[in-house]
C-alpha positions as CSV (number, residue, x, y, z in Angstrom):
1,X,94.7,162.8,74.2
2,X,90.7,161.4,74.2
3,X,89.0,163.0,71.9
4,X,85.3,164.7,72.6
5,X,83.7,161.8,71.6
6,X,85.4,159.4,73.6
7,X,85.5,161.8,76.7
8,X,81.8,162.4,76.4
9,X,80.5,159.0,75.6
10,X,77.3,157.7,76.8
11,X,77.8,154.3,75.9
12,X,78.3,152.3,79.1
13,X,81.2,149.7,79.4
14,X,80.2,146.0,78.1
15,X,80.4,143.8,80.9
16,X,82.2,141.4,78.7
17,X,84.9,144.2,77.9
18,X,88.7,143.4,78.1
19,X,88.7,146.6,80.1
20,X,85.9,145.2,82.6
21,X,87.3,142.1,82.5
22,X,91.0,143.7,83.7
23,X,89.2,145.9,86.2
24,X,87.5,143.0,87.9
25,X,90.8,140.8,88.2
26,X,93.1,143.0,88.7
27,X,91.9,146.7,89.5
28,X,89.4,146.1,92.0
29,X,91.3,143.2,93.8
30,X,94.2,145.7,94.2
31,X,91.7,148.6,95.4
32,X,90.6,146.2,97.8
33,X,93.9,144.6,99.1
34,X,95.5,148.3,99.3
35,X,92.5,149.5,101.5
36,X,93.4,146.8,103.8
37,X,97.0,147.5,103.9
38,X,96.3,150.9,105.2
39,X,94.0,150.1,107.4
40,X,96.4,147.6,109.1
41,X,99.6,150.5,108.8
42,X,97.1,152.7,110.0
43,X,96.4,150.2,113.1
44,X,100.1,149.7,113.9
45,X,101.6,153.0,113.6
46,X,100.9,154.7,116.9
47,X,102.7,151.3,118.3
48,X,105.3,151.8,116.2
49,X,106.3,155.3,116.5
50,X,105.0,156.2,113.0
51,X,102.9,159.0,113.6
52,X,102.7,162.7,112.3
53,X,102.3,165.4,115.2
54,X,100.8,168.5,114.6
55,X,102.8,171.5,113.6
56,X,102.3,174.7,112.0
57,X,103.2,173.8,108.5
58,X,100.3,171.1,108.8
59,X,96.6,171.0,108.8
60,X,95.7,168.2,111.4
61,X,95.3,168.8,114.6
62,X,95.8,165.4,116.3
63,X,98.8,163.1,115.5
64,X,98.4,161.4,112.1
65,X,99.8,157.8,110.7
66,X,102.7,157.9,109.1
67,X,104.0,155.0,106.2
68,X,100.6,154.9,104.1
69,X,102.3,154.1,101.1
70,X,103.6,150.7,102.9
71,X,100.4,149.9,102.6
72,X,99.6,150.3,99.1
73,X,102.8,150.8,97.1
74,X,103.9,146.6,97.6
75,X,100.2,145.6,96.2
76,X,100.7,148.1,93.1
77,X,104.6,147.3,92.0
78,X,104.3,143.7,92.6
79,X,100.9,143.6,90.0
80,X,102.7,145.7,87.6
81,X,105.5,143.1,88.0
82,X,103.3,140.5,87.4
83,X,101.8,142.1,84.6
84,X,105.3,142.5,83.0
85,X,106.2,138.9,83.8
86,X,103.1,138.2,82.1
87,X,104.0,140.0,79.1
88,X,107.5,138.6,78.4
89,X,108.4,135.9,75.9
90,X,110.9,134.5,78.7
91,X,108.8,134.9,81.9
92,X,111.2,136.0,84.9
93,X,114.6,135.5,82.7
94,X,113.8,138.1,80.5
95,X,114.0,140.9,83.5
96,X,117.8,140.1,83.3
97,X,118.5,141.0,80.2
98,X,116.4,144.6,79.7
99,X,118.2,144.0,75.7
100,X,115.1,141.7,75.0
101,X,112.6,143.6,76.6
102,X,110.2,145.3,73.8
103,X,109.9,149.1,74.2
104,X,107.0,149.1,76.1
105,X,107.7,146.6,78.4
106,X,111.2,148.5,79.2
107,X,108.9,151.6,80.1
108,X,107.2,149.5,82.4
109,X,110.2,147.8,83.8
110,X,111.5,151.7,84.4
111,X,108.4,152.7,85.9
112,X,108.3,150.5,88.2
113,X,111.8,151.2,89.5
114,X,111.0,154.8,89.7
115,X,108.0,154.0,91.6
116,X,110.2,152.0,94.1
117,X,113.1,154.7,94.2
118,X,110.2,157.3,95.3
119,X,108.6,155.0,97.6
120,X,111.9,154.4,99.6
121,X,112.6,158.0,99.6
122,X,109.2,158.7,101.1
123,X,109.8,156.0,103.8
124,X,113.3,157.3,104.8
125,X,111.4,160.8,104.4
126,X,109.1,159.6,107.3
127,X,111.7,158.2,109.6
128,X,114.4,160.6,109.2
129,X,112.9,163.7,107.2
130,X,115.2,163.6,104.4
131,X,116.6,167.4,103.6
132,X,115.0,168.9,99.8
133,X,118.0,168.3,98.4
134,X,118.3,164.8,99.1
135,X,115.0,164.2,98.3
136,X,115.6,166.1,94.8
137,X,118.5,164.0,94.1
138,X,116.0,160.6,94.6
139,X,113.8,161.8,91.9
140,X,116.3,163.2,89.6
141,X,117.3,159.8,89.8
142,X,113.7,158.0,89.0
143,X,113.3,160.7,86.5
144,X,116.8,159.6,84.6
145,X,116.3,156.0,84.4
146,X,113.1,156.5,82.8
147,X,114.1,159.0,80.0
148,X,117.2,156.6,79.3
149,X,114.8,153.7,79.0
150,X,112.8,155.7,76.5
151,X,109.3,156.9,78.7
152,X,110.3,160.5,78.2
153,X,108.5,163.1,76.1
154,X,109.2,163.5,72.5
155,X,107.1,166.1,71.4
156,X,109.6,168.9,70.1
157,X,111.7,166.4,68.0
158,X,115.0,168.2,69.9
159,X,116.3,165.4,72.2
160,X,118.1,167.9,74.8
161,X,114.8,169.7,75.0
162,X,112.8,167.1,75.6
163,X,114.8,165.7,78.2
164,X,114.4,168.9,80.1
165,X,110.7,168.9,79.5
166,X,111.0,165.2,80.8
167,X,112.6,166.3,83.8
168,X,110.9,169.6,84.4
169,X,107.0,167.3,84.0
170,X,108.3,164.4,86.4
171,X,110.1,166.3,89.0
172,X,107.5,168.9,88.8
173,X,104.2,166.6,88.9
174,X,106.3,164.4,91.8
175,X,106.7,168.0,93.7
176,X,103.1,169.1,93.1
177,X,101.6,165.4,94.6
178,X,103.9,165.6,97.4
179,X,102.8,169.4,98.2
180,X,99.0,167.9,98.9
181,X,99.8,165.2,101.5
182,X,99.6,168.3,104.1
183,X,96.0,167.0,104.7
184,X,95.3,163.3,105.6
185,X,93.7,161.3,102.6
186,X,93.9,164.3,99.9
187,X,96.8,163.3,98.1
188,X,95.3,160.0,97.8
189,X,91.6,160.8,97.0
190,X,93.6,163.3,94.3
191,X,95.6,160.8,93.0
192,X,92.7,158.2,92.6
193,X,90.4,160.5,91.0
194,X,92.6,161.4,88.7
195,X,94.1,158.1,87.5
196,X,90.3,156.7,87.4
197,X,89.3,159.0,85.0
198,X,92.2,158.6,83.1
199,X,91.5,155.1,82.9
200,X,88.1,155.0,81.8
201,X,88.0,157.9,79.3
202,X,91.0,156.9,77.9
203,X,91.1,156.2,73.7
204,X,91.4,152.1,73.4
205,X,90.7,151.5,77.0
206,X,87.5,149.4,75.7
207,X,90.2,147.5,73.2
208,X,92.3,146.6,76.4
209,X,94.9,148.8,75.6
């Protein structure tokens, strides 16, 4: 975890940083282009039929768009694919033979399919309203693939136990996100805050790491 000093630093970012440097070809591009995808979901959805009416369970009063992620989720998997692509010794080959692929990029690789699993669950979630159990069975499945690959915890040393304190963090944190999209925008401004901080105060983050 950062440490005090790294948390509390006063020393502002160089502009010549590998982390500003990231931020300003990649980050903010994608902030940019997802804002945009939104926007245009946002614009289409009452033609579509993708639209949220109010019920008791829910906090807005009007009808809501539905299918936000299909606006953001494509822009975020297919730079992390890039960035993976980017990272391999064989380019787009090496994707087909996850043998080569260095630890690291693995856990990316599996990251980015659990990302995709979730995101098609939400979508069919919107269209259909998939019951709990179903949707439980699409992120036991996300969650698996990942601790296989080797993005699990290991903090006890006990592999059993920290595949069940894998599970019980990713289904759990997936569960406790999904609980705040009963209000329009909070799950995202949540989400956002947190993953910015997390990405500036993080130890290395001025290294590129």
């Amino acid at each position: 975890f950062p440490s005090h000093d790294t948390l509390f630093s006063t020393t502002a970012p160089s502009l010549n940083s590998p982390s500003t440097h990231l931020f300003l070809t990649t980050g903010l591009p994608a902030a940019i282009a997802s804002l945009l995808g939104v926007a245009f979901i946002r614009s289409i959805a009452p033609n579509m039929g993708w639209l949220s009416q109010p019920r008791e369970d829910r906090w807005h009063r009007r009808p809501t768009a539905l299918m936000g992620g299909a606006g953001f989720v494509p822009v975020i998997l297919g730079l992390g694919l890039w960035q993976l692509v980017q990272s391999l010794p064989r380019g787009w080959l090496s994707l087909f033979r996850p043998v080569d692929l260095w630890r690291p990029d693995l856990i990316l690789a599996s990251v980015l399919l659990g990302a995709g699993v979730l995101f098609v669950a939400g979508w069919l979630d919107d269209r259909i309203e998939l019951r709990p159990r179903t949707k439980l069975l699409f992120q036991l499945g996300a969650a698996s693939q990942l601790i296989y690959f080797g993005g699990g915890m290991t903090v006890t040393g006990w592999p059993l136990l920290d595949a069940a304190l894998s599970y019980a963090w990713l289904v759990g944190i997936t569960n406790a996100v999904n609980l705040l999209d009963n209000m329009d925008g909070l799950c995202g401004g949540f989400v956002a805050v947190v993953f910015t901080t997390l990405a500036v105060c993080w130890p290395g983050s001025e290294k590129g790491a």
